[in-house]
C-alpha positions in Angstrom: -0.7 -1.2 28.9 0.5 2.0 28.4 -0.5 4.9 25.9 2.5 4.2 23.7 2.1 0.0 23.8 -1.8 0.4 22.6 -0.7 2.8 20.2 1.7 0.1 18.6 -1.6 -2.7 19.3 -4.3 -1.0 17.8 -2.9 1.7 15.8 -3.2 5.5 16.0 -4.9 8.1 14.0 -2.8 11.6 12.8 -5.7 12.9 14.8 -5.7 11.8 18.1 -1.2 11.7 18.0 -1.3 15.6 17.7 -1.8 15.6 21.0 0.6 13.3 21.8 3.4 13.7 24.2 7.2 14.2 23.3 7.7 11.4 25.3 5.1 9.5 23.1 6.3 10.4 20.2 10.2 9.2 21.2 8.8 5.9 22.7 7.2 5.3 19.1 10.3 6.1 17.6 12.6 3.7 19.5 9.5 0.6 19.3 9.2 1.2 15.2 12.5 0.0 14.9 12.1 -3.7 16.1 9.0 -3.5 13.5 9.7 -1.1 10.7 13.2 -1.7 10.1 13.8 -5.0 10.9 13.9 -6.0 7.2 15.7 -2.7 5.8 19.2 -2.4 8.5 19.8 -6.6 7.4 19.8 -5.6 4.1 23.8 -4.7 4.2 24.0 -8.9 4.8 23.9 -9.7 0.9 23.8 -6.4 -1.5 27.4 -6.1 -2.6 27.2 -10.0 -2.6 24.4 -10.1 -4.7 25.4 -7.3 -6.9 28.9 -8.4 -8.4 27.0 -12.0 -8.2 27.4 -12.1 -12.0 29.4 -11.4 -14.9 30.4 -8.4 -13.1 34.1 -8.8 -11.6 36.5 -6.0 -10.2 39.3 -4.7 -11.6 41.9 -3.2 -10.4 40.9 0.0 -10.4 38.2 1.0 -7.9 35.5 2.0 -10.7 33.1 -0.6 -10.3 33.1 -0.3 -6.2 32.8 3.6 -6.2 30.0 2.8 -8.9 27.8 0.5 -6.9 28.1 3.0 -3.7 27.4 5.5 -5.4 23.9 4.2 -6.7 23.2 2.7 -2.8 23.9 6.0 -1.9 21.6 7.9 -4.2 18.7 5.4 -4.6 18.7 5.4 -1.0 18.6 8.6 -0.2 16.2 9.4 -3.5 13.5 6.8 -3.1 14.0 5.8 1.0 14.4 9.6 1.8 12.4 12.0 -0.2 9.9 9.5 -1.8 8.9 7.4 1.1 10.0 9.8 4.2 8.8 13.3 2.7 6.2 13.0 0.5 4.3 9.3 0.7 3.7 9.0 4.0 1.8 12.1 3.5 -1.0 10.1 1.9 -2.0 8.6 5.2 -5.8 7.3 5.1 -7.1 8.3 8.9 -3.2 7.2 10.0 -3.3 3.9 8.0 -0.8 3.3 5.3 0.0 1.0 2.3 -1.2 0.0 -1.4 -4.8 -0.3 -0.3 -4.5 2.8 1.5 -3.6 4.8 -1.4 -6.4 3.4 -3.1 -9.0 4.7 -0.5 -8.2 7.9 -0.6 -8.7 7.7 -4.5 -11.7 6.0 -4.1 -13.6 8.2 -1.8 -12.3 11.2 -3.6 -13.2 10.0 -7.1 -15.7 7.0 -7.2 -13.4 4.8 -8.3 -14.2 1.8 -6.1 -16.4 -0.8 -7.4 -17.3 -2.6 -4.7 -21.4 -3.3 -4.1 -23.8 -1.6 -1.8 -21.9 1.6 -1.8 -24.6 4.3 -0.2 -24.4 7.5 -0.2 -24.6 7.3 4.0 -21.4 5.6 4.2 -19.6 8.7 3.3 -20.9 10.7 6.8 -18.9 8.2 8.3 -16.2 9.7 11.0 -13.6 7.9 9.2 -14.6 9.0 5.7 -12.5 12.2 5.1 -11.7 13.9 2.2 -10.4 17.2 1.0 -13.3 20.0 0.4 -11.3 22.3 -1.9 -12.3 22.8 -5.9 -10.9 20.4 -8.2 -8.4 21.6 -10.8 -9.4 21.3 -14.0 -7.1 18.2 -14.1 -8.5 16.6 -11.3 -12.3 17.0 -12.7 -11.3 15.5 -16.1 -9.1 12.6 -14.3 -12.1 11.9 -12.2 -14.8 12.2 -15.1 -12.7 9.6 -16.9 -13.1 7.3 -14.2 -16.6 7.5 -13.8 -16.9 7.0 -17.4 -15.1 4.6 -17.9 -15.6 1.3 -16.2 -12.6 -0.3 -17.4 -10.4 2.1 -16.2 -11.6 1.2 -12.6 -10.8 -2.2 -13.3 -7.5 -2.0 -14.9 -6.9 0.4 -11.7 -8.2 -2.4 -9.4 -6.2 -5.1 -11.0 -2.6 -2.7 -10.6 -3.4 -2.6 -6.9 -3.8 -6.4 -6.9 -0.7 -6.4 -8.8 1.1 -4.3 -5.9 -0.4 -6.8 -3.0 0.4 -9.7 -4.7 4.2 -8.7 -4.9 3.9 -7.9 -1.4 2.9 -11.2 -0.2 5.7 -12.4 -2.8 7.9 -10.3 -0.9 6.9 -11.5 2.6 7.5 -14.7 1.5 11.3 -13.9 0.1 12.4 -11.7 3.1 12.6 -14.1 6.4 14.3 -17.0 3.6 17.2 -14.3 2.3 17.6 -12.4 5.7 17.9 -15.5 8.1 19.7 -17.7 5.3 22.2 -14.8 4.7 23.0 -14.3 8.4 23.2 -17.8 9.4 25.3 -18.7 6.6 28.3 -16.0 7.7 29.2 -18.9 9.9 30.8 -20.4 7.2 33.5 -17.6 7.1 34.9 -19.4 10.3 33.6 -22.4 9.9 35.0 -23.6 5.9 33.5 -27.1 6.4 30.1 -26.4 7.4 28.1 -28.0 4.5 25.2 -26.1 3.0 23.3 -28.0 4.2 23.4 -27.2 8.1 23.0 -24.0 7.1 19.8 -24.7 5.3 18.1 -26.7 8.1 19.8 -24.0 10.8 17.5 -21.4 8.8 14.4 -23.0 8.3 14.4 -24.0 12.5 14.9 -20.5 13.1 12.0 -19.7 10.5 10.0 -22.1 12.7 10.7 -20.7 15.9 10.2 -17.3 14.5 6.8 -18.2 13.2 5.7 -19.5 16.9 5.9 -16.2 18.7 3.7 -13.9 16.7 0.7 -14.4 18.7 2.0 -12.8 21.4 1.1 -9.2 20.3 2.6 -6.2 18.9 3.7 -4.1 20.9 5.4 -7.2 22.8 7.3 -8.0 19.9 7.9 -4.4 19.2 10.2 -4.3 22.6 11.9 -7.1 22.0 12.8 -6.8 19.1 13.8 -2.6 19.0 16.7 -3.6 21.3 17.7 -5.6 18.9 17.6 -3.8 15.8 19.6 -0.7 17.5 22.6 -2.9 18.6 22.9 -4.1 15.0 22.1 -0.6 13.6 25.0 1.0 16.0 27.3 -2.3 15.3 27.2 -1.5 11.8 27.7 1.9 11.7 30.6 2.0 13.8 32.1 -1.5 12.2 32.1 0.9 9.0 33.1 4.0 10.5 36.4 1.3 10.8 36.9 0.2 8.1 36.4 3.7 6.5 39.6 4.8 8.4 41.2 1.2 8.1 41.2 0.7 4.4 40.2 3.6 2.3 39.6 7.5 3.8 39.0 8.5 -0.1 35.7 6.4 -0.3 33.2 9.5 0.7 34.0 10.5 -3.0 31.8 7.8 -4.0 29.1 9.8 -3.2 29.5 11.6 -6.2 26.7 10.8 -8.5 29.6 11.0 -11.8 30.4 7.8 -10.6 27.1 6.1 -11.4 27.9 7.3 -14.7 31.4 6.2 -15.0 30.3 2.6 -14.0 27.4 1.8 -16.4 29.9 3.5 -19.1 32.7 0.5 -17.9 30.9 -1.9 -16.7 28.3 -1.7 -19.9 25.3 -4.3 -19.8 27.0 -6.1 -17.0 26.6 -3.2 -14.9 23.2 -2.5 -15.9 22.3 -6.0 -15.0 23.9 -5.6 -11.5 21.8 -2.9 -10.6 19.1 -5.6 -9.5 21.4 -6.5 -6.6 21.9 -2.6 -6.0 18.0 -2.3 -5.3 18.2 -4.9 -2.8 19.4 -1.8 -0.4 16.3 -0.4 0.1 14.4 -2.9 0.8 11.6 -2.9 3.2 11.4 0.6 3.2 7.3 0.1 1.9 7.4 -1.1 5.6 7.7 2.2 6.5 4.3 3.4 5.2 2.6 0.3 5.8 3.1 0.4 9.3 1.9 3.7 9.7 -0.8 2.1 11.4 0.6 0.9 14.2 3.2 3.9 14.6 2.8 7.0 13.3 4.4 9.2 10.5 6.3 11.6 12.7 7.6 9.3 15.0 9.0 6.8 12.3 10.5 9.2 10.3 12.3 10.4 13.4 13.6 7.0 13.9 14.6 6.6 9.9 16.7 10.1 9.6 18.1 10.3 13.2 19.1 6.3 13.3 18.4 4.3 10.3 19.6 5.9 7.6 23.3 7.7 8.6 24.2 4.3 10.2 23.2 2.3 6.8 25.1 4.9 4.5 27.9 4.3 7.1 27.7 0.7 6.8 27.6 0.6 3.1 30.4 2.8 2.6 32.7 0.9 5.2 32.0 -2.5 3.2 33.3 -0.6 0.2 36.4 0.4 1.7 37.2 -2.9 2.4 36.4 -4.9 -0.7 38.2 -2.0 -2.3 41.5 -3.5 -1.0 40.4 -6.8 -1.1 39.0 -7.3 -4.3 38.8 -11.2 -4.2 36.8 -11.5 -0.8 33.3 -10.0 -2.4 31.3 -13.3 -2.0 32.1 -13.0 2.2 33.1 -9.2 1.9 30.1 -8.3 5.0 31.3 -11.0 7.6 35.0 -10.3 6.4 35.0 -6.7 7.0 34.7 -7.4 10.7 37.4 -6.9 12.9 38.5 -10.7 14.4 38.1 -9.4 17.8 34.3 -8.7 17.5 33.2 -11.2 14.9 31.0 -13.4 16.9 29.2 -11.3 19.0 28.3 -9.5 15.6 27.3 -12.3 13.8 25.2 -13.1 17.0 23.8 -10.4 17.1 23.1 -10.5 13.0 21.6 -13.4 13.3 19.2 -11.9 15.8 18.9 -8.4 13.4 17.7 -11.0 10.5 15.3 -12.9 12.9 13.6 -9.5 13.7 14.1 -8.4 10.1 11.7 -11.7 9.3 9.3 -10.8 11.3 8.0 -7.6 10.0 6.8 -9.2 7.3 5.1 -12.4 8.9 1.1 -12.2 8.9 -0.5 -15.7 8.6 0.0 -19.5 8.6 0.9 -19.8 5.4 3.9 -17.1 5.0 6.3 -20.2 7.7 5.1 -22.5 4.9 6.6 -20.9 1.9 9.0 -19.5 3.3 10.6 -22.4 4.2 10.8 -24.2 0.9 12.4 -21.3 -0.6 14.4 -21.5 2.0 15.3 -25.1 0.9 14.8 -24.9 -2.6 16.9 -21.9 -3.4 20.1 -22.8 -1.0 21.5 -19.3 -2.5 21.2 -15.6 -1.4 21.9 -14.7 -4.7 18.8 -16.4 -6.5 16.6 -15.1 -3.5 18.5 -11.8 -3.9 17.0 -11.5 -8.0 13.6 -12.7 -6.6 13.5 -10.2 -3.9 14.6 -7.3 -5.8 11.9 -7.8 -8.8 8.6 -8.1 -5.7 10.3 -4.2 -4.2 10.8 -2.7 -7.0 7.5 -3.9 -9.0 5.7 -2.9 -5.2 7.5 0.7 -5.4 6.3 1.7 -8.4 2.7 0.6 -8.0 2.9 3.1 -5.1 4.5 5.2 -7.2 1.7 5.9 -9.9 -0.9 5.8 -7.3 0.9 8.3 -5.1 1.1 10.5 -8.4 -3.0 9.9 -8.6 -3.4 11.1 -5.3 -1.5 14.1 -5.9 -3.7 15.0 -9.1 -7.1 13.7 -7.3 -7.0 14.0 -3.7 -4.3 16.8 -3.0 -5.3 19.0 -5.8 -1.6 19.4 -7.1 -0.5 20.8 -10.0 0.2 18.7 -13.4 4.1 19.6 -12.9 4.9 18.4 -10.0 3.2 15.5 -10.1 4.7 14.7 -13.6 8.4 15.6 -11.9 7.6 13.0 -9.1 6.4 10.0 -11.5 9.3 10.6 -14.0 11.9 11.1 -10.6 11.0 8.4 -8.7 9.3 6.3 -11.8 12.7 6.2 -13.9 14.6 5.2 -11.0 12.2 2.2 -10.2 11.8 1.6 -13.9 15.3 1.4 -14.1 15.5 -1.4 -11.0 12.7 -3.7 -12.4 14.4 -4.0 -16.1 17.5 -5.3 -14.3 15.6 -7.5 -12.3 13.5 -8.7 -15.4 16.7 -9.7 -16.7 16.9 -12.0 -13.8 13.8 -14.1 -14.0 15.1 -17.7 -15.0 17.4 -17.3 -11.7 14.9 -16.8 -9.3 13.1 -13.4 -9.9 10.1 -16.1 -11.5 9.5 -17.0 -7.9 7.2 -13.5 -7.3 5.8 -13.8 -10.8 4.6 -17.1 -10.2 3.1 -16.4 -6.7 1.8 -13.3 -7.6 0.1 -14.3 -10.9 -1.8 -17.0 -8.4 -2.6 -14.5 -5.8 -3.7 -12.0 -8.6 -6.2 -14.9 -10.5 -8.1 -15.6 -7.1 -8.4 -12.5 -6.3 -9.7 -10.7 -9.1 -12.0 -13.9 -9.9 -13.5 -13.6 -6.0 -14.0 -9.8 -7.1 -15.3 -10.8 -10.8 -18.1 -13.7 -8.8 -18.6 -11.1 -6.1 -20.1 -8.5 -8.7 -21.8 -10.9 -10.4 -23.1 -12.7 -7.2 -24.6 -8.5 -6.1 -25.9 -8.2 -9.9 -28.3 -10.9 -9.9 -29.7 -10.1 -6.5 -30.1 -6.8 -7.9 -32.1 -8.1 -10.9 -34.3 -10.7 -8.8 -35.0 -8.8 -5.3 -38.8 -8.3 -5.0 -40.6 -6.5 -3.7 -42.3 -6.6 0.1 -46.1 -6.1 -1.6 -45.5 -9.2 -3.7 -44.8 -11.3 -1.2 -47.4 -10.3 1.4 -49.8 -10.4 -1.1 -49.0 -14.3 -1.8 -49.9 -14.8 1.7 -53.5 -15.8 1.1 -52.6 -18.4 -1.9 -49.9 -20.1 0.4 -51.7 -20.1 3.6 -48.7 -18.0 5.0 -49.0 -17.1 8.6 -46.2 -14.6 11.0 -44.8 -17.2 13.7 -43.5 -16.0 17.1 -39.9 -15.1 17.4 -37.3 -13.2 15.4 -36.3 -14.3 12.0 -32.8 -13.0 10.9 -32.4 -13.3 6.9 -28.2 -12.6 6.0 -28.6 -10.7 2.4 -26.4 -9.4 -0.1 -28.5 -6.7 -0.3 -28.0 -3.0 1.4 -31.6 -2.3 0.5 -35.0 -4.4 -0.7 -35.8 -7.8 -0.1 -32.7 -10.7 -1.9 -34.8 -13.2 -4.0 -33.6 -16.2 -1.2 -36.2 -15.0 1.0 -38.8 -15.3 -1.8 -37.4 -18.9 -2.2 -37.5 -19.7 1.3 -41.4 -18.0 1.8 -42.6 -20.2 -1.5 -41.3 -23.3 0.0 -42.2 -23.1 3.6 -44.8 -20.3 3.7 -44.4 -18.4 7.0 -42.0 -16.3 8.5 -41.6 -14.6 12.0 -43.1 -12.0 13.6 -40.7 -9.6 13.3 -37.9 -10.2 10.5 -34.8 -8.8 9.7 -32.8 -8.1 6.7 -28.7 -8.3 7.9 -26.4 -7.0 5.2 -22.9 -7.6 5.8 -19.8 -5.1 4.0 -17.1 -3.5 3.7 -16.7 0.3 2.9 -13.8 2.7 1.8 -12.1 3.3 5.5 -9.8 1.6 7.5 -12.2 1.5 10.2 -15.3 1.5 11.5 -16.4 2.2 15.4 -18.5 0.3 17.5 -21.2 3.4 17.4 -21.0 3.6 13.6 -21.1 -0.3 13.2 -25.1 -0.6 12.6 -27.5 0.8 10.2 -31.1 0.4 10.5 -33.8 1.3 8.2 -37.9 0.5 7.5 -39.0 -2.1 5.2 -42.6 -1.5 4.4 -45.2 -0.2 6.5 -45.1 -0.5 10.2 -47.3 -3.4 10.5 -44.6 -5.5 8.4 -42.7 -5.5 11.0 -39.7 -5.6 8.8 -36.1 -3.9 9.2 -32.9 -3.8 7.5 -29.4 -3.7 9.0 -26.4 -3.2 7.4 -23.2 -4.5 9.5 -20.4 -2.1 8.1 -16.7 -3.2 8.3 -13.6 -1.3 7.4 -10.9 -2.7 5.3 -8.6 -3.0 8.6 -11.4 -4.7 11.0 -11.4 -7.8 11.8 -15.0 -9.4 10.7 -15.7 -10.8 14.3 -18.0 -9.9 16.5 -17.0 -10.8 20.1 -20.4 -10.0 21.8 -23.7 -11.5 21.3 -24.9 -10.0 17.8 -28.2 -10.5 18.3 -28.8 -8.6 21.6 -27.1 -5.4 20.2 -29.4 -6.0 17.1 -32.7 -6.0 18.7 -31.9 -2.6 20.9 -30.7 -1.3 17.7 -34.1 -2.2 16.7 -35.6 -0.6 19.5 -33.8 2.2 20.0 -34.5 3.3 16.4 -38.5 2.5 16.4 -38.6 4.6 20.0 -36.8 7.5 17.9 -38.8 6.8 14.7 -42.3 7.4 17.4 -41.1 10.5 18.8 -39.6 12.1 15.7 -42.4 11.7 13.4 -45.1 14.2 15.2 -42.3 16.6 16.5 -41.5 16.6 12.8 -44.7 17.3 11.3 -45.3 19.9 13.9 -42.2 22.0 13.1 -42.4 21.2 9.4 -45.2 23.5 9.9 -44.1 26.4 11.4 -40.0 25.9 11.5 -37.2 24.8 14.0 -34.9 21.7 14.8 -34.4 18.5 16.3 -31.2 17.7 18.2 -30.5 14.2 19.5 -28.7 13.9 22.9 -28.0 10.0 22.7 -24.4 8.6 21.8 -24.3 6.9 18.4 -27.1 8.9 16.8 -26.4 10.4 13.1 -27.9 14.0 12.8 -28.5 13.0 9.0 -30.0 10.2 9.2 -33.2 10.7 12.1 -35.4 9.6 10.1 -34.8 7.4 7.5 -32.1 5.3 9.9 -30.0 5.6 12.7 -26.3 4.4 13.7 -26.5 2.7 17.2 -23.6 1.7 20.1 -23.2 -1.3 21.6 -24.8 -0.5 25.2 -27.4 2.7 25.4 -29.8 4.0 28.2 -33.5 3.7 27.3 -35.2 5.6 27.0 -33.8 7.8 24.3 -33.6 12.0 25.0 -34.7 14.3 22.8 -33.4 18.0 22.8 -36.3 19.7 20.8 -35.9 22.8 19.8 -38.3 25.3 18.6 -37.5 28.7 17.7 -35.6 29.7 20.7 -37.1 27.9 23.3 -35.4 24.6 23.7 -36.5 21.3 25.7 -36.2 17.6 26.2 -38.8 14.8 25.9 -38.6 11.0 26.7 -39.4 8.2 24.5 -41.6 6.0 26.2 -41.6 2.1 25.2 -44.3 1.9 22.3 -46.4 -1.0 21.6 -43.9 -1.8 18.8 -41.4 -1.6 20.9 -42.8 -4.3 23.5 -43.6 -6.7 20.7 -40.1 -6.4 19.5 -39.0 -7.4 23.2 -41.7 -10.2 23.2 -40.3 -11.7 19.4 -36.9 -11.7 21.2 -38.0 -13.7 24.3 -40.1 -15.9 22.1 -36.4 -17.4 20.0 -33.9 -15.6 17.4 -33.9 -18.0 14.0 -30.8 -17.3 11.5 -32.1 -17.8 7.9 -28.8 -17.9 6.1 -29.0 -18.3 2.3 -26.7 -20.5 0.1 -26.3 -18.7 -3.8 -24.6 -21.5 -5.8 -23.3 -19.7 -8.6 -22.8 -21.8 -12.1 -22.0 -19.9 -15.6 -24.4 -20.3 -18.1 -23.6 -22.9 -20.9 -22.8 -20.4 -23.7 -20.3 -19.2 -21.2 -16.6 -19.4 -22.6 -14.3 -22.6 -21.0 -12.2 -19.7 -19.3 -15.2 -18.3 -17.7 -16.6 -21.6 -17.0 -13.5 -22.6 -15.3 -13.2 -19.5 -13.2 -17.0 -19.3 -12.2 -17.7 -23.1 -11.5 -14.3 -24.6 -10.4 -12.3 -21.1 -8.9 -15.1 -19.3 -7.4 -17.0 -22.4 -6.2 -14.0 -23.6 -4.1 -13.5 -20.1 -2.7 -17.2 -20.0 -1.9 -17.2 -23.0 0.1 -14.2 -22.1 1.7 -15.3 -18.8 2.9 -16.3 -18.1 6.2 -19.8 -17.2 6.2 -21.7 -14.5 8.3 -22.6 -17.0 11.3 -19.2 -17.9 11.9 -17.9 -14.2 12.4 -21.3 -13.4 13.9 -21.3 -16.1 16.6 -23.9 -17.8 15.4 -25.2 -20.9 17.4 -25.8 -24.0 15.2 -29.1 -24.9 17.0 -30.7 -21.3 15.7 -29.2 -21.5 11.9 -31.5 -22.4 9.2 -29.7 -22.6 5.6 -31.8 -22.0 2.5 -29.8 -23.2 -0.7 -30.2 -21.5 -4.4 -28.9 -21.8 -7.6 -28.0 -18.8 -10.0 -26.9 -18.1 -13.1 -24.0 -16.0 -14.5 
C-alpha cells in the first residue's frame, strides 16, 4: 500500500502531512473526490426541480430563474467556500473533523465534557492538544459559565446530539434522492417507464452499493474519483453549452440584486422555495468530516481547483436553458443535454449518484432505511424537503460550535466571532424556516429519526452517569475487605483474577459482592477499567495505564484501557499477555525507582527513562506501556552531572506475577442491573427500566472486544438503584 492509500485507510494527522510530498498532497486531492464529493457534484440532478416544485411557477420574464441562481450562487460560494473551505476546517482535532470533533476541542479546552473517569493524566496524552495562550476575558467568563453550570454542558451535549442525529438522518436521505434522481432521468427517453421500475431499479442499485463497502477505503476511493471527475468535467462543459446555446446574459445572475428582486416577486412562495435552493450545497459537511481520511490542504485543493467552478458552471448552464424553456423545469437537468451525448451522460450520472451514495454509507442499517424511503417516497421532491431540513439543521449546529471554538479554543475576538454566527447563522437560519415549512411533505422524515436517535442516546448517556455515580458512592475500600478475610475464611487462590470495573480508581462494590459470596480471590488481581477520552485516538503505547492498589503484599493493580472516540474497541491481540508485562514492566520500574528516588530526593538530580512507552510524569504513580518491550527495563540515572544506566533485574514480585500467569487468567465480569427507584416518575421509569435495560443487554461487553475466551469468564450479577 502506498503512503497516499494508507493515508486515505487510516487517516492522517496535520502533523505528520507537513511533511508530505507535493505528489502526496495531489494524489489526496484527486482520491477525495470519489469520497468527499460524491454526494455534493449530484446535487445539480434535482435542485431547480425541487425548487420551483411548488406554488412557484415562471413567468415570462426571467426574474424567478436569475433569482434562484443567484442564491446557488451566493450560498454556495458563502457557506461551501468561506465557511467550510476557509475557516472550519481550521478546527481540525489532531487532523480529524466533524460535529464531535468540534466538541473535543471545546471539551479539552474548557471542561465541558461530562463523561466519567476523566483524570487529570489523560490530558498528557500525545493526542491531547490545546492552545497555551491567555484566555481573553471572554473566553475565561464563557468557560467559568460552563463549569458552573451543569446544565449548560448538558443542553451543549444534547445540540451535538441534535447535529449527529440529523447526520444519520441525512445519510439515510442521500443514497434514496441521489440514485432515485439519476435513475429516473431515463424517463425523459423512455415516457412509459412506470414509476415503478424506477423505484425497484434504485433500491437494487442501493443493494449492490451497500455490498462493496468492505472492501476498504482507499479501494473505493480510486474507484470511485474516476468517476466523480468525468461527471464533474461532463457537467461543467454540458453548461459551458448551454451558456452559449441559450442565454450568454445569464452571468448577470450573479448579481446578488437579484436575490432581492425574487423574494420581492415571488413573495412567500419564493421564500418557501429557498428549501430546494439549499439542496445545492449539500454534502459539503463531508468535507470536514472526512478530514480524517484526507487532509485539509489537499481537499480544499480538490474543492476550489475542480469542484466548485465546474458546479457554478453547471448551475448556471441549467439556467440558461430553463430560461428558454420555461415549461421543461420538472426534466430541465436531463433536458439540457445535447441529444448526441445523452446516454453516455446519464450513464455516467447514474454512476456519479452511486458514488455520491456511498460517502455517506457506514453501517447495516443505513441499506435498510434507505431503501424504504426509497419506496415509500417515489418522489425527489418530498426526499428533496427532507434532505434540505437534516443539512441545513447539521450546518448550523457546526455553526454555533465553530463560533465556541473561536471564543474558547482560538482566543478570538467577540467581533468576529459575532460577524461569523450572524453571516453564516442568518443564511442557515434563513434555509431551515423554509424547510420547516416543508415538514408534512417529507422534511418529518429527519425529525422523526432524529428525535429516536436523540432519546437513545441521551438516555444511554443519562444510565451511563448514573450507572458511574453509584459505583462512586458504593466502592470500598481495600482495608475493609482484607480485613473481612478472617470472618469469611477468605483465602488468595493461584492464578490471575481480572475484575472489569467502572471505576478509574478504588475498588467497584461488585467485587465486594463477589468476595461476600464466594470468599476468595486470586493471587494477584486486577482492576480493568475500560473508556473513552477527549481524542480521536489513542496509540498502542499510550493504550494502558497501571497503578497500585494497596500495599505491595495486596498484590492488587489497576488498569485503565483508554480508547479514543475514533478507535475501534477491539483488541486484535491477546489482552491478557500485554496486561501481565504491563504488570511487570511497571513493578520492575516501581523497584528501581523507589531507592534511586529517595537517594536523590536527598541531595537533588533526575531520573530519565530510556524505554518506549514510558510517561516522564507518571514514574511513579503509573506508567503507559507498548505492546511488545525488552526486559529488562533501562534506566538513564542522572545525578548532578554525571549520568549512568542501571538494569532492572526480575524481583520476587515480578516472578510471582509470572507464576499467577502460568497458574490460569480468570475474567470476573460484573452484571449492574439498573432499575429506578419506585418514587421515580413513569418517564423515568420508562427510560431507566425499559430504554436503558434493552440497550444494556444489547451492548457489547468488555470480553467480547477484549477477546475473551468463554471457558475463563466468570459473571457476577447486581442489582442497583437509580
Amino acid at each position: 500500500m502506498n503512503p497516499s492509500q494508507q493515508f486515505v485507510e487510516h487517516g492522517i494527522s496535520q502533523q505528520n502531512f507537513k511533511g508530505a510530498s507535493c505528489a502526496t498532497v495531489l494524489t489526496l486531492a484527486y482520491q477525495s473526490l470519489g469520497i468527499v464529493y460524491g454526494d455534493l457534484s449530484t446535487s445539480p440532478l434535482y435542485v431547480y426541480k425541487t425548487t420551483f416544485s411548488g406554488k412557484l411557477r415562471l413567468k415570462e420574464d426571467d426574474e424567478e430563474i436569475f433569482g434562484v441562481l443567484s442564491f446557488i450562487f451566493w450560498t454556495f460560494t458563502i457557506i461551501a467556500l468561506f465557511k467550510y473551505v476557509f475557516i472550519v476546517m481550521s478546527a481540525d482535532d489532531n487532523g480529524e473533523g466533524g460535529t464531535f470533533a468540534l466538541y473535543s476541542l471545546l471539551c479539552r479546552h474548557a471542561k465541558l465534557s461530562i463523561l466519567p473517569n476523566q483524570q487529570p493524566t489523560d490530558e498528557k496524552l500525545s493526542g491531547y492538544t490545546k492552545q497555551h495562550s491567555e484566555d481573553t476575558w471572554l473566553s475565561a467568563h464563557l468557560k467559568l459559565l460552563f463549569e458552573k453550570h451543569p446544565r449548560f454542558q448538558k443542553g451543549l451535549l444534547i445540540f451535538v446530539l441534535l447535529g449527529t442525529c440529523m447526520t444519520i438522518g441525512d445519510g439515510v436521505i442521500t443514497p434514496a434522492i441521489s440514485v432515485f434522481s439519476a435513475v429516473s432521468g431515463v424517463q425523459v427517453k423512455i415516457k412509459e417507464l412506470h414509476d415503478n421500475y424506477v423505484v425497484i431499479i434504485s433500491c437494487v442499485i442501493l443493494v449492490v452499493l451497500f455490498s462493496i463497502q468492505h472492501h476498504g477505503t482507499h479501494r473505493v476511493a480510486f474507484m470511485f474519483a474516476p468517476v466523480v471527475a468525468a461527471w464533474l468535467l461532463c457537467i461543467s462543459g454540458i453548461g459551458i453549452y448551454n451558456i452559449f446555446h441559450w442565454n450568454r446574459q445569464i452571468y448577470r445572475a450573479l448579481s446578488p440584486l437579484y436575490m432581492l428582486r425574487f423574494l420581492k416577486t415571488t413573495g412567500i412562495e419564493g421564500w418557501m422555495s429557498l428549501g430546494g435552493v439549499v439542496l445545492s450545497i449539500t454534502g459539503v459537511e463531508a468535507m470536514y468530516a472526512d478530514l480524517g481520511h484526507f487532509s485539509a490542504l489537499s481537499i480544499k485543493i480538490a474543492f476550489t481547483c475542480l469542484v466548485y467552478p465546474c458546479l457554478i458552471l453547471a448551475y448556471m448552464g441549467e439556467a440558461a436553458f430553463l430560461s428558454k424553456h420555461h415549461y421543461d423545469i420538472q426534466g430541465s437537468f436531463y433536458k439540457a443535454i445535447p441529444e448526441t451525448v445523452f446516454w453516455p451522460v446519464f450513464i455516467v450520472a447514474t454512476f456519479a449518484a452511486i458514488v455520491g451514495s456511498q460517502a455517506v454509507i457506514s453501517a447495516t442499517f443505513s441499506i435498510i432505511s434507505q431503501c424504504p424511503v426509497t419506496i415509500g417516497l417515489r418522489d425527489t421532491n418530498m426526499m428533496g424537503h427532507a434532505y434540505g431540513l437534516a443539512v441545513t439543521t447539521v450546518m448550523l449546529v457546526t455553526t454555533c460550535l465553530m463560533t465556541l471554538v473561536m471564543l474558547i479554543v482560538w482566543k478570538q475576538g467577540i467581533i468576529k466571532a459575532i460577524i461569523c454566527l450572524l453571516l453564516f447563522g442568518s443564511i442557515e437560519l434563513l434555509y431551515i424556516s423554509a424547510s420547516i415549512c416543508k415538514v408534512p411533505e417529507g422534511g418529518w422524515i429527519p425529525l422523526v429519526l432524529s428525535f429516536i436517535f436523540m432519546t437513545i442516546m441521551f438516555t444511554w448517556n443519562y444510565g451511563t452517569l448514573k450507572k458511574h455515580e453509584f459505583d462512586v458512592e458504593n466502592k470500598i475500600s481495600t482495608s475493609k475487605i482484607l480485613s473481612l478475610g478472617p470472618c469469611l475464611g477468605m483465602v488468595r487462590v493461584p492464578g490471575i483474577g481480572i475484575i472489569f470495573s467502572n471505576l478509574a480508581s478504588g475498588v467497584p462494590a461488585i467485587f465486594g459482592h463477589f468476595v461476600t459470596n464466594l470468599p476468595a480471590f486470586h493471587h494477584v488481581l486486577v482492576f480493568v477499567c475500560i473508556k473513552s477520552v477527549q481524542v480521536p485516538c489513542v496509540s498502542d503505547d499510550e493504550r494502558l495505564v497501571i497503578s497500585r492498589i494497596g500495599p505491595k503484599e495486596y498484590r492488587m493493580f489497576c488498569c485503565i484501557v483508554r480508547y479514543g472516540y475514533k478507535d475501534l474497541q477491539q483488541e486484535n491481540y491477546n489482552f491478557e499477555n500485554k496486561l501481565v508485562s504491563a504488570i511487570i514492566k511497571f513493578v520492575e520500574m516501581e523497584s528501581v525507582l523507589e531507592p534511586i528516588q529517595q537517594e536523590l530526593s536527598m541531595d537533588g538530580g533526575n531520573i530519565n527513562v530510556d524505554h518506549l512507552g514510558v510517561s516522564q510524569h507518571t514514574l511513579h504513580s503509573s506508567c503507559c506501556v507498548e505492546k511488545n518491550f525488552p526486559f529488562p527495563c533501562v534506566l538513564r540515572v542522572k545525578k548532578n552531572d554525571d549520568e549512568h544506566l542501571q538494569e532492572s533485574p526480575y524481583k520476587d514480585e515480578s516472578i510471582q506475577i509470572l507464576k499467577a500467569k502460568e497458574s490460569g487468567v480468570t475474567y470476573i465480569l460484573g452484571h449492574s442491573y439498573a432499575e429506578a427507584k419506585k418514587s421515580s416518575s413513569i418517564l423515568k421509569k420508562f427510560a431507566i427500566d425499559v430504554v436503558y435495560a434493552f440497550l444494556s443487554k444489547n451492548c457489547r461487553d468488555p470480553d467480547v472486544f477484549l477477546n475473551v475466551a468463554h471457558t475463563s469468564l466468570l459473571e457476577v450479577g447486581m442489582v442497583y438503584h437509580v
